[in-house]
C-alpha positions in Angstrom: 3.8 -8.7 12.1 6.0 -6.6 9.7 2.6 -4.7 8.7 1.7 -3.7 12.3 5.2 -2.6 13.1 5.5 -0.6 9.7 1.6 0.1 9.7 1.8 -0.4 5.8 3.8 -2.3 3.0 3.5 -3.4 -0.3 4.5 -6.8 -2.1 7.5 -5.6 -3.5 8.9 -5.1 0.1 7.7 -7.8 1.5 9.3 -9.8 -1.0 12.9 -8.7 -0.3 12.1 -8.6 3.8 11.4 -12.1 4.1 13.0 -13.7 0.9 10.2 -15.3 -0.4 8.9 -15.6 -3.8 6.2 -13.1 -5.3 3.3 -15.6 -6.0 4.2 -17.4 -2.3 3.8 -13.5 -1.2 0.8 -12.5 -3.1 -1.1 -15.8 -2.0 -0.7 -15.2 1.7 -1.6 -11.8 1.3 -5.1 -12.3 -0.9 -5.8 -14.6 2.3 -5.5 -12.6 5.0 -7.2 -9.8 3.0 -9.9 -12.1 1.9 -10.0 -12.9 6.0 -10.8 -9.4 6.7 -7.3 -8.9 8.3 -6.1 -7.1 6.1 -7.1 -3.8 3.6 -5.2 -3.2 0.4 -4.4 0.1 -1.8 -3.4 0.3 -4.9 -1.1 3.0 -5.9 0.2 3.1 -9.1 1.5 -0.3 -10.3 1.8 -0.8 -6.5 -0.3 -3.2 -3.9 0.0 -1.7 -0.3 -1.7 -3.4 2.5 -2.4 -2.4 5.9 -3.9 -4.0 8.6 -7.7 -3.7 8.9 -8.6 -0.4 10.9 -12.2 -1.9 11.5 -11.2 -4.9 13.1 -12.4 -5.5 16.7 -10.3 -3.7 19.3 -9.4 -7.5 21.1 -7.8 -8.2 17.0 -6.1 -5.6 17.0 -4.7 -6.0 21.0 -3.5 -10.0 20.1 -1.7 -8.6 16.6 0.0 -6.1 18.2 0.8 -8.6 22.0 2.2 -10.6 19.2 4.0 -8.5 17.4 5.4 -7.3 20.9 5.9 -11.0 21.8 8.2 -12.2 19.1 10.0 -9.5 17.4 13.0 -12.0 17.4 11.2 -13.8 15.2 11.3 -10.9 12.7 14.3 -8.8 13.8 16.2 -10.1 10.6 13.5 -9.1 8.2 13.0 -5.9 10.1 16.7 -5.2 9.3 16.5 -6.1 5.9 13.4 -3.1 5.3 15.0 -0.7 7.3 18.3 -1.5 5.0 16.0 -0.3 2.1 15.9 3.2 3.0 12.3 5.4 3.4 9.5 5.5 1.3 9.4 6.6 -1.5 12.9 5.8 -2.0 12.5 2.2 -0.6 10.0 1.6 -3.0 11.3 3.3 -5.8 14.5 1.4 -6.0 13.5 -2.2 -5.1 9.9 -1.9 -6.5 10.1 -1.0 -10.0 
């Protein structure tokens, strides 16, 4: 839900949104990628992901319902990235 509200993230800020570890992270993400729900770019030493632009238009309307649906459920972490500042400053500082 974090990627369809910010449209793109990578690992690094993930990590510090939702406190959990890096492999934990990386593991969940290679899934949904491997899924198809997800694309990946890397730029520099950096992983971003996205959600998958050719997914089927009903995909894309029950991501974002549910994104819409339980934004309490991710208020907290969505406080925590926008604490981090704008790219490329976010990513700057708590990336490198």
């Amino acid at each position: 839900m974090l990627i369809d509200i910010e449209k793109e993230l990578c690992v690094c800020e993930l990590i510090s949104a939702v406190t959990a570890s890096q492999p934990s992270i990386s593991r969940n993400l290679a899934q949904l990628r491997k899924s198809g729900l997800l694309v990946d770019r890397k730029y520099k030493q950096w992983v971003f992901y996205a959600i998958n632009p050719e997914l089927p238009e009903w995909q894309k309307a029950i991501i974002d319902l549910s994104t819409q649906q339980n934004s309490s459920l991710i208020s907290t972490d969505i406080q925590r990235l926008n604490d981090m500042g704008k790219r490329p400053e976010r990513t700057q500082q708590h990336c490198e």
